[in-house]
C-alpha positions in Angstrom: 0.0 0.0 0.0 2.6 2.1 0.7 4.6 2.0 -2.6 1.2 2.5 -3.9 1.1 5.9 -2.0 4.2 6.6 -3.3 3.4 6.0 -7.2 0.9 8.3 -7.2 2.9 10.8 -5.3 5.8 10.8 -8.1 2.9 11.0 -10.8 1.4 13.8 -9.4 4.8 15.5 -8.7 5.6 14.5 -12.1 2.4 16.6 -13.3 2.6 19.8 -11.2 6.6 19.8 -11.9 5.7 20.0 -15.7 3.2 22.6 -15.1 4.9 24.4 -12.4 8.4 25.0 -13.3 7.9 26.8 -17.4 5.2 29.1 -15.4 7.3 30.6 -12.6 10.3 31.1 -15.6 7.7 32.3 -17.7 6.6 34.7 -15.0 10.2 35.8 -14.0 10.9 36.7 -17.4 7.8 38.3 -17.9 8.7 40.7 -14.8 12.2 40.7 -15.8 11.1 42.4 -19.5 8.8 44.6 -17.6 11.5 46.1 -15.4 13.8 46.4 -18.0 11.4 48.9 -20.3 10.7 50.6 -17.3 14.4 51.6 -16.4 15.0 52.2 -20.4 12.2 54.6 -20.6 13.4 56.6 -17.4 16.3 56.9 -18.8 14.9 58.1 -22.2 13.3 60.8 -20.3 15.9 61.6 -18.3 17.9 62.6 -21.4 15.1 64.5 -22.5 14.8 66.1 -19.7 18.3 66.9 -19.6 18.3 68.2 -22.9 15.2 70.6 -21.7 17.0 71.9 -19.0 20.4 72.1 -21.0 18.8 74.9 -23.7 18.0 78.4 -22.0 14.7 79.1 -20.7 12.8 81.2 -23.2 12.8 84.8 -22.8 9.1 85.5 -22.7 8.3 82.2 -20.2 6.9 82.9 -17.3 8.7 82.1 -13.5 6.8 78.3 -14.0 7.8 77.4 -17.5 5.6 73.8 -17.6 8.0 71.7 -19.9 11.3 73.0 -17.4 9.2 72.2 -14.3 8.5 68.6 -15.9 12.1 67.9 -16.6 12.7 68.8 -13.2 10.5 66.5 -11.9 11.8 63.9 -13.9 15.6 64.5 -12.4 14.1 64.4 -8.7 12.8 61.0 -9.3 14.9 59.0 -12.1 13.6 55.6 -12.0 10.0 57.0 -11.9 8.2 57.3 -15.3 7.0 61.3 -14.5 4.3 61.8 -17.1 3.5 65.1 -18.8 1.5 67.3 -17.4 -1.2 68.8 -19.6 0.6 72.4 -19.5 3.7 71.0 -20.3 1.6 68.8 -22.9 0.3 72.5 -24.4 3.8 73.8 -24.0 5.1 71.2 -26.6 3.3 73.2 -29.4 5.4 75.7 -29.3 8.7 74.0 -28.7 10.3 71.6 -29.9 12.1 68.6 -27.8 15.6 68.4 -27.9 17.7 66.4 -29.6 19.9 64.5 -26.9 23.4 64.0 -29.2 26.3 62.3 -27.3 28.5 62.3 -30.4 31.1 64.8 -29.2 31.3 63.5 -25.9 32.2 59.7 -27.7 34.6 62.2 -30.4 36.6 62.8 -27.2 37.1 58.9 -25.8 37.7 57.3 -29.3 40.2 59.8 -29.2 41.6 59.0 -26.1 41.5 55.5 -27.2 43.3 55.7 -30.5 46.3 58.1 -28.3 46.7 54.4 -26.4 47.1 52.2 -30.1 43.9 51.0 -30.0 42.2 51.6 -33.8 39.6 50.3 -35.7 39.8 47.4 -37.6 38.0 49.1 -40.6 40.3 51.9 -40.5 43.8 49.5 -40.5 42.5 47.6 -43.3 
């Protein structure tokens, strides 16, 4: 009787092991993917935001300037997505965003690089 017990113990294991294990790796992934977007679209905004900040407020904006406030907010709390407010929202009609372009800062470290030997391969060939 025992062994008996014990058959249908493996079965069942058997069956909720099958069913079991794909859905908690299923579900980690799933959470995984989910946390990833969420971090790159924080930092998407906080480049925009950055690039907001980085231009000069406008001459004829007001002390609360609704797009600069928004960026601000966004720089308090980084890994928050900070939607726009419907100001801000308005504001965007008569401003464009900026355009967030990291290729001088990159100019300056492949240049540092290429001081040390390194090169591309493209270039040596």
């Amino acid at each position: 009787m025992s062994k008996d017990v014990w058959e249908k113990a493996e079965v069942i294991g058997k069956i909720v092991g099958a069913v079991l294990v794909p859905t908690v790796i299923g579900l980690s992934v799933l959470v995984y993917n989910q946390q990833a977007s969420q971090r790159d679209m924080a930092a998407r905004m906080a480049q925009i935001a950055v690039g907001i900040l980085t231009e000069a407020p406008l001459a004829d904006a007001s002390e609360s300037d609704p797009l600069r406030s928004w960026a601000i907010e966004v720089l308090r709390n980084p890994t928050e997505i900070t939607p726009l407010s419907s100001s801000a929202s308005k504001e965007l009609y008569f401003r464009t965003l900026p355009r967030f372009d990291l290729t001088d800062h990159f100019k300056g470290t492949f240049k540092r690089y290429e001081d040390r030997g390194f090169r591309d391969e493209a270039e040596t060939k």
